[in-house]
PANU-112869 format. One record per residue (C-alpha): residue number from 1; residue in three letters; chain; x, y negated, z negated. Coordinates in nm, 4 decimals, padded with zeros to 6 digits. Layout:
BEGIN
<rec><n>NUM</n><res>ala</res><chain>A</chain><px>X</px><py>Y</py><pz>Z</pz></rec>
...
REM end
This chain:
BEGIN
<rec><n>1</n><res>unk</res><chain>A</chain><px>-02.0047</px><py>01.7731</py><pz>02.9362</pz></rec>
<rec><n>2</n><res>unk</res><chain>A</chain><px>-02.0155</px><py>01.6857</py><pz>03.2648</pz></rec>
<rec><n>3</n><res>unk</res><chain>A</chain><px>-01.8752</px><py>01.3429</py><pz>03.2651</pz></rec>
<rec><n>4</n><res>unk</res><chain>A</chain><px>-01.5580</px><py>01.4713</py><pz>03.0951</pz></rec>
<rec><n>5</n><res>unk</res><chain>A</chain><px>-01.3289</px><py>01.6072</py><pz>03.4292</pz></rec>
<rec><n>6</n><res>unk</res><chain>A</chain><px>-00.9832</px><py>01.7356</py><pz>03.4387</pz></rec>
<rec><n>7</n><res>unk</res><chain>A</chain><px>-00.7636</px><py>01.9155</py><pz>03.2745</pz></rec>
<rec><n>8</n><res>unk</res><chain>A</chain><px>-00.6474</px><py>01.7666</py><pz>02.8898</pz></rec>
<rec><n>9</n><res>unk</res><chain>A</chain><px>-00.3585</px><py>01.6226</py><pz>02.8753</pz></rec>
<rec><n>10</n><res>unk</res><chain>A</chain><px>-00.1481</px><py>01.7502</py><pz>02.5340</pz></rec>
<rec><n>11</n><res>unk</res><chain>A</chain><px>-00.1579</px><py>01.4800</py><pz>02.2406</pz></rec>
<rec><n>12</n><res>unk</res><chain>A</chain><px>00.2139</px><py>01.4371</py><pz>02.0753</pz></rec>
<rec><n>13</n><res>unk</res><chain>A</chain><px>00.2222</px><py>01.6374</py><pz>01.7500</pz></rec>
<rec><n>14</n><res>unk</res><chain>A</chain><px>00.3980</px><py>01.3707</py><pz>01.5568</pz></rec>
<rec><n>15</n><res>unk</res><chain>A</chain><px>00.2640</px><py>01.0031</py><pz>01.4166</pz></rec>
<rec><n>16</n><res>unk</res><chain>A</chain><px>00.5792</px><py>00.8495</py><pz>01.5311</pz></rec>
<rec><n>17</n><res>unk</res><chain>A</chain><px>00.6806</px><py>00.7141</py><pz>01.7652</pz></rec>
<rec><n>18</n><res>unk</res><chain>A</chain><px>00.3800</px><py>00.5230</py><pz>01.8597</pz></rec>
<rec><n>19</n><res>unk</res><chain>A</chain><px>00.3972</px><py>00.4553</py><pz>02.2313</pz></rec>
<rec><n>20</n><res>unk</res><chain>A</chain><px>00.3719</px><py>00.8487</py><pz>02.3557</pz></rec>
<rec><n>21</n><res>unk</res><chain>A</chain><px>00.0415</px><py>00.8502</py><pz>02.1506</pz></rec>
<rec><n>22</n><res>unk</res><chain>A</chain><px>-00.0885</px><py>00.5324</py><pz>02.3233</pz></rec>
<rec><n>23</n><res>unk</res><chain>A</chain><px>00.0260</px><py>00.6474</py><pz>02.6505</pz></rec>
<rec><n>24</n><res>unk</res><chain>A</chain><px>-00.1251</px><py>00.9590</py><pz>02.6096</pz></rec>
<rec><n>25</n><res>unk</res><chain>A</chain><px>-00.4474</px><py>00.8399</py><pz>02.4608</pz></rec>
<rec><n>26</n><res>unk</res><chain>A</chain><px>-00.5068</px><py>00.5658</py><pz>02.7537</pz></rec>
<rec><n>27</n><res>unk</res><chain>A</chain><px>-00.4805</px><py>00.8369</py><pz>03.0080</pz></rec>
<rec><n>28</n><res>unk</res><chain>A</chain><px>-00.6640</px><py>01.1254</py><pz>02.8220</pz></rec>
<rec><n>29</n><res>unk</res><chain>A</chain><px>-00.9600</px><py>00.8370</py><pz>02.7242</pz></rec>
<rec><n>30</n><res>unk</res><chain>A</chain><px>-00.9933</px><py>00.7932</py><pz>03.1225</pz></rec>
<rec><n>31</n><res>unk</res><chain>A</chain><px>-01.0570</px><py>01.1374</py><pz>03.1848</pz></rec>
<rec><n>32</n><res>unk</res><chain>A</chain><px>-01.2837</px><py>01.2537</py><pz>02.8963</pz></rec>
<rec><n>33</n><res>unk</res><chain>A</chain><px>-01.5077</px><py>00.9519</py><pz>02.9886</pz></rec>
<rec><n>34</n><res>unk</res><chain>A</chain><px>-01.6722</px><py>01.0516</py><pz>02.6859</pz></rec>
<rec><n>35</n><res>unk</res><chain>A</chain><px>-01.9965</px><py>00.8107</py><pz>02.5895</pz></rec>
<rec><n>36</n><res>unk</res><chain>A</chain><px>-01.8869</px><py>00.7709</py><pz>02.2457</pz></rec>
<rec><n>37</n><res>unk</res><chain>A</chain><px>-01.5596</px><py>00.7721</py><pz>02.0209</pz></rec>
<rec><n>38</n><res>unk</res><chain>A</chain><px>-01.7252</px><py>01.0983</py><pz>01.8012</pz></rec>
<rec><n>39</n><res>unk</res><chain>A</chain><px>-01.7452</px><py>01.2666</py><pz>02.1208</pz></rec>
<rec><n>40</n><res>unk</res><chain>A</chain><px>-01.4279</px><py>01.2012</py><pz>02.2621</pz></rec>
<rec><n>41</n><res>unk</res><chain>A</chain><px>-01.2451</px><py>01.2951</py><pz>01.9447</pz></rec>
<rec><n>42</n><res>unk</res><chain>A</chain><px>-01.4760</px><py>01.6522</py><pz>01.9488</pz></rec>
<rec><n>43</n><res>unk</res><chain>A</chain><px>-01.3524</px><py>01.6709</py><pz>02.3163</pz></rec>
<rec><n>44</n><res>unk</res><chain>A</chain><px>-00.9336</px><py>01.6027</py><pz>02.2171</pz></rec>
<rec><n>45</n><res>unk</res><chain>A</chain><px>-00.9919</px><py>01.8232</py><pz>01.9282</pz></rec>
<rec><n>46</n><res>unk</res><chain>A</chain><px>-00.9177</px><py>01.5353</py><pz>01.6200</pz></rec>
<rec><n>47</n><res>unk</res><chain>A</chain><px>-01.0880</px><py>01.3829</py><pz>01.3837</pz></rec>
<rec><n>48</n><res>unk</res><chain>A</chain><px>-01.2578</px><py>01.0418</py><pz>01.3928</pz></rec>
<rec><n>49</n><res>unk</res><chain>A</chain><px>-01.0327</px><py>00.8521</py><pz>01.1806</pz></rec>
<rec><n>50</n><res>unk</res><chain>A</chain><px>-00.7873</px><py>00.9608</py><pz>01.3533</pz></rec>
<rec><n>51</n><res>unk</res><chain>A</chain><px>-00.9128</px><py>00.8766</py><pz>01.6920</pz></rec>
<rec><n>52</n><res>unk</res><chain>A</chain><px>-00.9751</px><py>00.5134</py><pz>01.5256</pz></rec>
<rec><n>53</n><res>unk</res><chain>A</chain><px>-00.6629</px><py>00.4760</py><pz>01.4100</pz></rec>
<rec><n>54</n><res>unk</res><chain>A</chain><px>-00.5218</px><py>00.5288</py><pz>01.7684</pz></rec>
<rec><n>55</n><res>unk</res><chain>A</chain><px>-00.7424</px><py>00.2766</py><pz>01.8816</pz></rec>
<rec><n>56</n><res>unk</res><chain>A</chain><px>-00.6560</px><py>00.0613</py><pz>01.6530</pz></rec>
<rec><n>57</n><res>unk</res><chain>A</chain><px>-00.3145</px><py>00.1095</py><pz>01.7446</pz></rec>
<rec><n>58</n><res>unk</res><chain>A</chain><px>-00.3877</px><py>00.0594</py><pz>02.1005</pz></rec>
<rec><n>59</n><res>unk</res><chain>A</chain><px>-00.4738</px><py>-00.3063</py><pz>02.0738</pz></rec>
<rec><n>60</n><res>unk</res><chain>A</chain><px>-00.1138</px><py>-00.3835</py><pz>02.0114</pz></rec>
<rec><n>61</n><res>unk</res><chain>A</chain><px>00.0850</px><py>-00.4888</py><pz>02.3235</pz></rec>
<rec><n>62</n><res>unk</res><chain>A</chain><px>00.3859</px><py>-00.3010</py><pz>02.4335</pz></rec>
<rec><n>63</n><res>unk</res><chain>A</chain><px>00.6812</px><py>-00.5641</py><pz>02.2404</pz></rec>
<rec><n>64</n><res>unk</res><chain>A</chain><px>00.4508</px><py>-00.4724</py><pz>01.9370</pz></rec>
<rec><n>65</n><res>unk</res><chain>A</chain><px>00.4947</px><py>-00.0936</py><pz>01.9741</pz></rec>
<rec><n>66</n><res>unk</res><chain>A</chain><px>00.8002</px><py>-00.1589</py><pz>02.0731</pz></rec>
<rec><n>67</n><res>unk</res><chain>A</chain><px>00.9296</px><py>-00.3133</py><pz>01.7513</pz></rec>
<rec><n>68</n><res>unk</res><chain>A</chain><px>00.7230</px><py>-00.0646</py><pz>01.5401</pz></rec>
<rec><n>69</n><res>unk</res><chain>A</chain><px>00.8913</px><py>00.2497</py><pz>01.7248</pz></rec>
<rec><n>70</n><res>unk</res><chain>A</chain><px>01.2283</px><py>00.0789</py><pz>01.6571</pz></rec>
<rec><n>71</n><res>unk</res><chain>A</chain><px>01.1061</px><py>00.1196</py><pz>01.2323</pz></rec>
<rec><n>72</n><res>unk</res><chain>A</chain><px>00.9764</px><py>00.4319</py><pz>01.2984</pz></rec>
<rec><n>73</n><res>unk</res><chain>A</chain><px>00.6424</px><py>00.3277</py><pz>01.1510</pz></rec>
<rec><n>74</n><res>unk</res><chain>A</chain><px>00.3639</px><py>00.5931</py><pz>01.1615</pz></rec>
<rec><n>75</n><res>unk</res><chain>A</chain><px>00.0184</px><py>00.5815</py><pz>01.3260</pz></rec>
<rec><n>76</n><res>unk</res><chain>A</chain><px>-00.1606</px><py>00.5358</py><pz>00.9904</pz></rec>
<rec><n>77</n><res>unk</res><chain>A</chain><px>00.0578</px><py>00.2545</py><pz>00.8462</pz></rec>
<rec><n>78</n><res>unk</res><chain>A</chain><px>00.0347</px><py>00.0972</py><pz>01.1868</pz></rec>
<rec><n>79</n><res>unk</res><chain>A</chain><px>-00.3217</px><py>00.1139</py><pz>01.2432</pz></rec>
<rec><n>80</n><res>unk</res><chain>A</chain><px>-00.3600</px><py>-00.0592</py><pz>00.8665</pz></rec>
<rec><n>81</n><res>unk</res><chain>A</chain><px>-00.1129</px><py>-00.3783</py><pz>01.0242</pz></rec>
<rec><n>82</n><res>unk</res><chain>A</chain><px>-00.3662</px><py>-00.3799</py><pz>01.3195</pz></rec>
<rec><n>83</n><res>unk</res><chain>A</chain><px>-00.6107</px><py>-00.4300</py><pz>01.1280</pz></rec>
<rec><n>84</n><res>unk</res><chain>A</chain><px>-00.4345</px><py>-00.7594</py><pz>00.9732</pz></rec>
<rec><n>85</n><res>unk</res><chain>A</chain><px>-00.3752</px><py>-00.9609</py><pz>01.2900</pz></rec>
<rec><n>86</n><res>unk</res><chain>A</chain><px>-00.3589</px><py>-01.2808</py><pz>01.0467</pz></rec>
<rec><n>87</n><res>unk</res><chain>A</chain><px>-00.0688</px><py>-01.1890</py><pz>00.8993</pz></rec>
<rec><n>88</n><res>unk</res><chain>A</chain><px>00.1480</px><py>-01.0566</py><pz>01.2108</pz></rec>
<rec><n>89</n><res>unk</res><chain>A</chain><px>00.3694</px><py>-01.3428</py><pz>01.1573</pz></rec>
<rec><n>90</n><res>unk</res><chain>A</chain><px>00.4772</px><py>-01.2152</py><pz>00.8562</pz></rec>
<rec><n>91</n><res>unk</res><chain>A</chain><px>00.4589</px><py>-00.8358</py><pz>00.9028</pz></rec>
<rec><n>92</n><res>unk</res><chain>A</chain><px>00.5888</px><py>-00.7851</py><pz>01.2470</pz></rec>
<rec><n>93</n><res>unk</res><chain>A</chain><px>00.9485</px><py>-00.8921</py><pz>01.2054</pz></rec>
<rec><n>94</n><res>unk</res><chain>A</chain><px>01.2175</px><py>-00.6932</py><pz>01.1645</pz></rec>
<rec><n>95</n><res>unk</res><chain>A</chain><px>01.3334</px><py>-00.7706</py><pz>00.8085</pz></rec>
<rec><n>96</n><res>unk</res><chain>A</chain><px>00.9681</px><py>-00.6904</py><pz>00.6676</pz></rec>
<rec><n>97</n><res>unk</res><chain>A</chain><px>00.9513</px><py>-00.3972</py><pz>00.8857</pz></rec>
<rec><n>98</n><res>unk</res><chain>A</chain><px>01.2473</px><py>-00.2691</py><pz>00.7337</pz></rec>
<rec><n>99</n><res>unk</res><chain>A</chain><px>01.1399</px><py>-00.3157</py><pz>00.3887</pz></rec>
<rec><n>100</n><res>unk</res><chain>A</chain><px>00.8175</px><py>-00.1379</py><pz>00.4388</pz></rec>
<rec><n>101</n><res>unk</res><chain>A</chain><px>00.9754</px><py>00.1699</py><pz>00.6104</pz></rec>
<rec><n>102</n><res>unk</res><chain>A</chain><px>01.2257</px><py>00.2194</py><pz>00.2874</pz></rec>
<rec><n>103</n><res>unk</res><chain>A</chain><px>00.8925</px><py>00.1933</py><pz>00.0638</pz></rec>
<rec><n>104</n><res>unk</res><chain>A</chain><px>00.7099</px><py>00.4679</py><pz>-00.0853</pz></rec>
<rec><n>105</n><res>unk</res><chain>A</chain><px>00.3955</px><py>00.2711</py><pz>-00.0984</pz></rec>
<rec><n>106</n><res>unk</res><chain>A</chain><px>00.3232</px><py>00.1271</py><pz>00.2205</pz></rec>
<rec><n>107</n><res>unk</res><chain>A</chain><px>-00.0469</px><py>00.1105</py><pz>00.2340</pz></rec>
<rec><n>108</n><res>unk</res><chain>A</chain><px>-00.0199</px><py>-00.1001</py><pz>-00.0961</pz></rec>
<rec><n>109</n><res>unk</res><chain>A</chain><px>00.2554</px><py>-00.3267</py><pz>00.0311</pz></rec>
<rec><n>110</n><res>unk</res><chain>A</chain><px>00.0456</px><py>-00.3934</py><pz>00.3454</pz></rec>
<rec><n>111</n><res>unk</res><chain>A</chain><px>-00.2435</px><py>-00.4745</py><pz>00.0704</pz></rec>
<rec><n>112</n><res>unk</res><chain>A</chain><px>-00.1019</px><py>-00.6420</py><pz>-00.1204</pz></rec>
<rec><n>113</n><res>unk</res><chain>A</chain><px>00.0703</px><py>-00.8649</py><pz>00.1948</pz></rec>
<rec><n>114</n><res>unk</res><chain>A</chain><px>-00.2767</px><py>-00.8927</py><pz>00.2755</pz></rec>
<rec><n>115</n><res>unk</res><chain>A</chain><px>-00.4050</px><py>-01.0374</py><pz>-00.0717</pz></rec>
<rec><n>116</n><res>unk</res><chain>A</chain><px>-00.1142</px><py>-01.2923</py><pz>-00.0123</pz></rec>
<rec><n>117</n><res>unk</res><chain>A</chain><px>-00.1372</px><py>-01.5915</py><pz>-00.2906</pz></rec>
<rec><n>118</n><res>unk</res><chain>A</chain><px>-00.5156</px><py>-01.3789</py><pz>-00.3929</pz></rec>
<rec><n>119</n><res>unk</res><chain>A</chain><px>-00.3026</px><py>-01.1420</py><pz>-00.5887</pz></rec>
<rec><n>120</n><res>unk</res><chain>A</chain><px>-00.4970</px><py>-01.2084</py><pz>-00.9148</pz></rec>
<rec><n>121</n><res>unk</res><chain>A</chain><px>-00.4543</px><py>-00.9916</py><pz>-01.2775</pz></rec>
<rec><n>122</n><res>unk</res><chain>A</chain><px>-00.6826</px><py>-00.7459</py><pz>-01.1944</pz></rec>
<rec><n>123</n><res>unk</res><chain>A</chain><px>-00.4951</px><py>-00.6365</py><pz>-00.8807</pz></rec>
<rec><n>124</n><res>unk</res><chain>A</chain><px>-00.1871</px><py>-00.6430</py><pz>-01.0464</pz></rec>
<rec><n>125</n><res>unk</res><chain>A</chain><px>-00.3724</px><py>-00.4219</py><pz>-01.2725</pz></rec>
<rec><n>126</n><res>unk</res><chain>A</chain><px>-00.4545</px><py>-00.1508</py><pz>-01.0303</pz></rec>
<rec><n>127</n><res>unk</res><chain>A</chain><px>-00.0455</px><py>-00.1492</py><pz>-00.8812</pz></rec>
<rec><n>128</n><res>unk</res><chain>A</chain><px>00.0309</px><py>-00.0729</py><pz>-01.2580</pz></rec>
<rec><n>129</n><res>unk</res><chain>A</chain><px>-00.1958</px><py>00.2069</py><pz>-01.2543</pz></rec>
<rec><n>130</n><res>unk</res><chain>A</chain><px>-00.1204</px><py>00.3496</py><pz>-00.9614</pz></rec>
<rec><n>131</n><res>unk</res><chain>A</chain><px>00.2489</px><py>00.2909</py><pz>-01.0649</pz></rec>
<rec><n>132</n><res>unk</res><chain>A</chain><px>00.2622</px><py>00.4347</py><pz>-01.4118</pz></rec>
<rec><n>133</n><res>unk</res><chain>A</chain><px>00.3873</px><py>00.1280</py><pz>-01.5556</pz></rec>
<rec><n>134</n><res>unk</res><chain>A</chain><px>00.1772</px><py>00.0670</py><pz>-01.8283</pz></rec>
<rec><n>135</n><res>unk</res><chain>A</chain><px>00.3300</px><py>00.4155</py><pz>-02.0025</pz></rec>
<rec><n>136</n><res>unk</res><chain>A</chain><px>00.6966</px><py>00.3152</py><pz>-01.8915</pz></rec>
<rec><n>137</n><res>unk</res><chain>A</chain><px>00.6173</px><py>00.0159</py><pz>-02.0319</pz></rec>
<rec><n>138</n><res>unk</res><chain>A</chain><px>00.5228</px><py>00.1719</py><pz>-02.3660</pz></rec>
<rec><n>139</n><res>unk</res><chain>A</chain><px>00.7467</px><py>00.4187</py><pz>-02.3999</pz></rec>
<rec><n>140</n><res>unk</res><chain>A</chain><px>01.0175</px><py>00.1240</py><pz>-02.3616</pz></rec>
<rec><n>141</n><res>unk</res><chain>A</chain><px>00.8236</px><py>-00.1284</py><pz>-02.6574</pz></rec>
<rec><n>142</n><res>unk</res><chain>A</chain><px>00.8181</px><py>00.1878</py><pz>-02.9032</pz></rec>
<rec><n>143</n><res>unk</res><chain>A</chain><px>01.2051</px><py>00.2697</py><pz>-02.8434</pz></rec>
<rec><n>144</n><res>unk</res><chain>A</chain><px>01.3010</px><py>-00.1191</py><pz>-02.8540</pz></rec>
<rec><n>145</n><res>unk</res><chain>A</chain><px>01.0755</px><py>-00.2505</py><pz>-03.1358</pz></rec>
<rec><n>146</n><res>unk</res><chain>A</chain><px>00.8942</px><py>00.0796</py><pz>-03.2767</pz></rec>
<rec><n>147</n><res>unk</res><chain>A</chain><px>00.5787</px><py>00.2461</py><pz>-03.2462</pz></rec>
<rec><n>148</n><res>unk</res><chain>A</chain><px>00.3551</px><py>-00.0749</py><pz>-03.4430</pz></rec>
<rec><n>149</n><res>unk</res><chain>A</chain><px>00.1226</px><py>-00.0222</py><pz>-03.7103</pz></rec>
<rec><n>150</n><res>unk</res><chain>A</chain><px>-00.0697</px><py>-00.3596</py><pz>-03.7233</pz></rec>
<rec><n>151</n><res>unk</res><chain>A</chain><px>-00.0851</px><py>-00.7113</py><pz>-03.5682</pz></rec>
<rec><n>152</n><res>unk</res><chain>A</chain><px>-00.0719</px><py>-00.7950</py><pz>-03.1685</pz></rec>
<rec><n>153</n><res>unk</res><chain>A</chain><px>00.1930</px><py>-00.5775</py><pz>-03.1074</pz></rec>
<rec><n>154</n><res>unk</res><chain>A</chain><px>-00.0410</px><py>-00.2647</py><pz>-03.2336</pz></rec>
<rec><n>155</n><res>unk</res><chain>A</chain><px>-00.3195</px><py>-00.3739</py><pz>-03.0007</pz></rec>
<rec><n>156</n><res>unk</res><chain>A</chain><px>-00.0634</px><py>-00.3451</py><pz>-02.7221</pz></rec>
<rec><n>157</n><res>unk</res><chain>A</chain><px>00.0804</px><py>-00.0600</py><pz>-02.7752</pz></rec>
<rec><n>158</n><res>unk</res><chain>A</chain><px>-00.2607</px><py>00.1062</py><pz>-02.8134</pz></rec>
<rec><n>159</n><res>unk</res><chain>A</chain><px>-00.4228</px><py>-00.0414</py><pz>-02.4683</pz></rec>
<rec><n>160</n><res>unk</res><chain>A</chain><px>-00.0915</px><py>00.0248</py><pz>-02.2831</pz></rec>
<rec><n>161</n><res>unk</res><chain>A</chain><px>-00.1270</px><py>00.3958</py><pz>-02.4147</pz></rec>
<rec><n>162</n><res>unk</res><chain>A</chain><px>-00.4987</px><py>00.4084</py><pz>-02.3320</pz></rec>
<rec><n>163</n><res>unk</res><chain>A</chain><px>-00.4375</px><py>00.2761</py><pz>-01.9585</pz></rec>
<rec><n>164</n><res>unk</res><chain>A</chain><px>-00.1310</px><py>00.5586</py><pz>-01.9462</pz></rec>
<rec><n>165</n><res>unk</res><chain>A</chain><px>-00.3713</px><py>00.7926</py><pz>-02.0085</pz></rec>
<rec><n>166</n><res>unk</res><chain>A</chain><px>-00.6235</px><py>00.7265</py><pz>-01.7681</pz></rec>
<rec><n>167</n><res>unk</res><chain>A</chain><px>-00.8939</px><py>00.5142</py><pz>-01.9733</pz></rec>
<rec><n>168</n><res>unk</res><chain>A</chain><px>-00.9628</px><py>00.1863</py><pz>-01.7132</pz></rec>
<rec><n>169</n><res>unk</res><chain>A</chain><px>-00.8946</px><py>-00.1214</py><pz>-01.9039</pz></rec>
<rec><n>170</n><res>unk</res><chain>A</chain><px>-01.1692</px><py>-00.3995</py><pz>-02.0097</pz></rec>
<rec><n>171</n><res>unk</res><chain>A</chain><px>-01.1188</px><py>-00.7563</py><pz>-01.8616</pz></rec>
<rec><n>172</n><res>unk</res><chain>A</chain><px>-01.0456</px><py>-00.8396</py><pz>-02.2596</pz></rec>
<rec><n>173</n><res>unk</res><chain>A</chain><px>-00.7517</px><py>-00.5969</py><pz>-02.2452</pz></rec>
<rec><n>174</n><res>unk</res><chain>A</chain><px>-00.6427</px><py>-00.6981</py><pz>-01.9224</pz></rec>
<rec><n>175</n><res>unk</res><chain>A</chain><px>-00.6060</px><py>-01.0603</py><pz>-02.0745</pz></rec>
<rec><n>176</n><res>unk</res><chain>A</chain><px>-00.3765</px><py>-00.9012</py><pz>-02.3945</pz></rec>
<rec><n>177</n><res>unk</res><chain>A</chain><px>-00.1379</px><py>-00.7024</py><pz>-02.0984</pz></rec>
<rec><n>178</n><res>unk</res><chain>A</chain><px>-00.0651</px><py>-01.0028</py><pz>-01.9441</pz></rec>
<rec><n>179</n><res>unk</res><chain>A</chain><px>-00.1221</px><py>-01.2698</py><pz>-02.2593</pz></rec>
<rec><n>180</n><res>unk</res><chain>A</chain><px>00.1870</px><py>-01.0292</py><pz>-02.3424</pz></rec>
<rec><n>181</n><res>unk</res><chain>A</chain><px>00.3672</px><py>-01.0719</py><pz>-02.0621</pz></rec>
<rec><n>182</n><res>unk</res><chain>A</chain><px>00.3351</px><py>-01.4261</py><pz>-02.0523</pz></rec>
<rec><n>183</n><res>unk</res><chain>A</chain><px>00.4603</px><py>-01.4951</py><pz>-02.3748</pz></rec>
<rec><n>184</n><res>unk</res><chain>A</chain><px>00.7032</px><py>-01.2357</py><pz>-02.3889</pz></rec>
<rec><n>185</n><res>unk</res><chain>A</chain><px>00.9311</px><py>-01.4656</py><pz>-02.0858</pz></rec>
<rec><n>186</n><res>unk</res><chain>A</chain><px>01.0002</px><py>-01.6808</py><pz>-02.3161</pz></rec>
<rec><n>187</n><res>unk</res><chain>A</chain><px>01.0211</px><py>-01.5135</py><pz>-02.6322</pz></rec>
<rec><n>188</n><res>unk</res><chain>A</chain><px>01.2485</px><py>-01.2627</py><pz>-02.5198</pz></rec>
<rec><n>189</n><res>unk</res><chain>A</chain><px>01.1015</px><py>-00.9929</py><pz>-02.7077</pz></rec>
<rec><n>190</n><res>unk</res><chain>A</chain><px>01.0795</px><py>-00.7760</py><pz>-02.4222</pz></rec>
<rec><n>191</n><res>unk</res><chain>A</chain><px>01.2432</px><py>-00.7455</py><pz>-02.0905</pz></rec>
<rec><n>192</n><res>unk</res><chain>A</chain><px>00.8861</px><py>-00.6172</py><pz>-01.8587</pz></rec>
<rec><n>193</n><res>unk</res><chain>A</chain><px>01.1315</px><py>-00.6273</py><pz>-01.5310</pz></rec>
<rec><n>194</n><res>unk</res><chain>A</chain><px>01.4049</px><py>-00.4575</py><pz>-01.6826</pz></rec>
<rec><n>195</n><res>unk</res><chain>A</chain><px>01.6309</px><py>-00.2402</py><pz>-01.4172</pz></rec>
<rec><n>196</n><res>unk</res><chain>A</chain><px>01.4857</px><py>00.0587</py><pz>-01.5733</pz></rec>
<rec><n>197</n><res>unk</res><chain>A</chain><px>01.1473</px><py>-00.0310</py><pz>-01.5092</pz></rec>
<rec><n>198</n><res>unk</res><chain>A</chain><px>01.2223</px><py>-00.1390</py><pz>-01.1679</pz></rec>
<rec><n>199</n><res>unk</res><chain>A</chain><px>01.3776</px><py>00.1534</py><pz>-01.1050</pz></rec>
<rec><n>200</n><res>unk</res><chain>A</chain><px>01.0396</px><py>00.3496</py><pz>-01.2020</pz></rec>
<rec><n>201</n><res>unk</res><chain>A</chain><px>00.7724</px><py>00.0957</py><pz>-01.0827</pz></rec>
<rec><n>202</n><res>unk</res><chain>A</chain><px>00.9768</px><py>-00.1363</py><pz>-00.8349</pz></rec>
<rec><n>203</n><res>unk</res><chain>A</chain><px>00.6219</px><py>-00.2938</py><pz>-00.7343</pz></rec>
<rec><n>204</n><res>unk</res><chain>A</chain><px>00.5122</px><py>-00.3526</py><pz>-01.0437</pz></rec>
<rec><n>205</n><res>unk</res><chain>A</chain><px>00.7960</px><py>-00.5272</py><pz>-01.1495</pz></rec>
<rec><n>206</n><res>unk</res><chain>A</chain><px>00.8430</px><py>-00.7420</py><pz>-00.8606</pz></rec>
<rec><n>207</n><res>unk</res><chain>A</chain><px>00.4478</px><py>-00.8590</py><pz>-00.9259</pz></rec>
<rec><n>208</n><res>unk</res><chain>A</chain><px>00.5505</px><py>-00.9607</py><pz>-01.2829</pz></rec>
<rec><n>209</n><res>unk</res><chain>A</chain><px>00.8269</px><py>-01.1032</py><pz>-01.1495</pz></rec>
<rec><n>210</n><res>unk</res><chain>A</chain><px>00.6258</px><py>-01.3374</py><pz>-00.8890</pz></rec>
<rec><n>211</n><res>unk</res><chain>A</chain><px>00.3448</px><py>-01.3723</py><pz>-01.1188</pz></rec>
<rec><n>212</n><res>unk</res><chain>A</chain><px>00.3028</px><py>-01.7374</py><pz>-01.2231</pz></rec>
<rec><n>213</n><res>unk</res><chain>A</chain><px>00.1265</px><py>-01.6622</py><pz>-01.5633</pz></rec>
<rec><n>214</n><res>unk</res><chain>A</chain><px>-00.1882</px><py>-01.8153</py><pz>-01.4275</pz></rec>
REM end
């Protein structure tokens, strides 16, 4: 291509720290002068999302990278908080930066941060899948009360099991997981934020734990 002059400047290898890549990118974008962003990632040899997420990245000003560098958060997680400019208030500090950077689940923290107070049963739902926590969860009823053989408590067990194993729940048994763990807070039948379960499915637990049983 002839618009795309001089010689290619080398990308940094790493996702982190973000301000070499922006530097980088904001001179190598001048001289590619490539027409579109496929082309210009075909011409710096990476892929499109990728080259978006460095965009992305590159609408943050330089306090911004600044205090994500300090983190060490990557290009991908970084490109996600971009996108979430109405909640920079919240995210970019350095007590909720430091909380993300010591989970294993960032992407979900940031979506769930975005959700905010729209965290509703269903997405809860989807954590505990992701999480495992509906066979910790089991596994825990069965060695504290038994393995059940009729009544509420066998529906339970069964649709906790079924979830473990893959099988996406109904809306109905949705409404018995959480008609459980509802009534359970009071009852004191069984402990769903226990420290062992925490210690398995820490974002699980802390949703049950903020979860106002509506």
């Amino acid at each position: 291509m002839q618009e795309m002059e001089g010689k290619l400047l080398e990308m940094p290898e790493k996702d982190s720290p973000l301000a070499p890549i922006v530097s980088w990118y904001n001179i190598a974008r001048q001289r590619a002068n490539a027409p579109s962003h496929q082309l210009e990632a075909h011409y710096f040899g990476i892929s499109i999302p990728k080259l978006r997420n460095i965009i992305d990245v590159n609408r943050f000003d330089d306090a911004h990278i600044e205090l994500l560098d300090k983190h060490s958060i990557d290009l991908n997680v970084a490109a996600r908080i971009s996108q979430m400019s109405e909640r920079w208030e919240e995210i970019m500090t350095d007590r909720y930066l430091a909380d993300l950077l010591d989970s294993n689940r960032r992407l979900t923290d940031l979506w769930l941060t975005k959700k905010g107070d729209g965290v509703d049963t269903n997405d809860m739902m989807q954590i505990f899948i992701k999480e495992g926590y509906c066979a910790k969860v089991v596994q825990a009823r069965v060695k504290k009360i038994g393995k059940s053989s009729k009544g509420f408590e066998k529906t339970l067990q069964s649709i906790l099991t079924q979830i473990a194993r893959g099988k996406n729940p109904s809306p109905k048994q949705i409404n018995v997981v959480f008609q459980a763990i509802n009534e359970e807070r009071d009852s004191g039948v069984f402990n769903w934020s226990s420290a062992s379960l925490k210690t398995h499915c820490q974002k699980s637990v802390e949703l049950v734990e903020n979860w106002d049983g509506n």
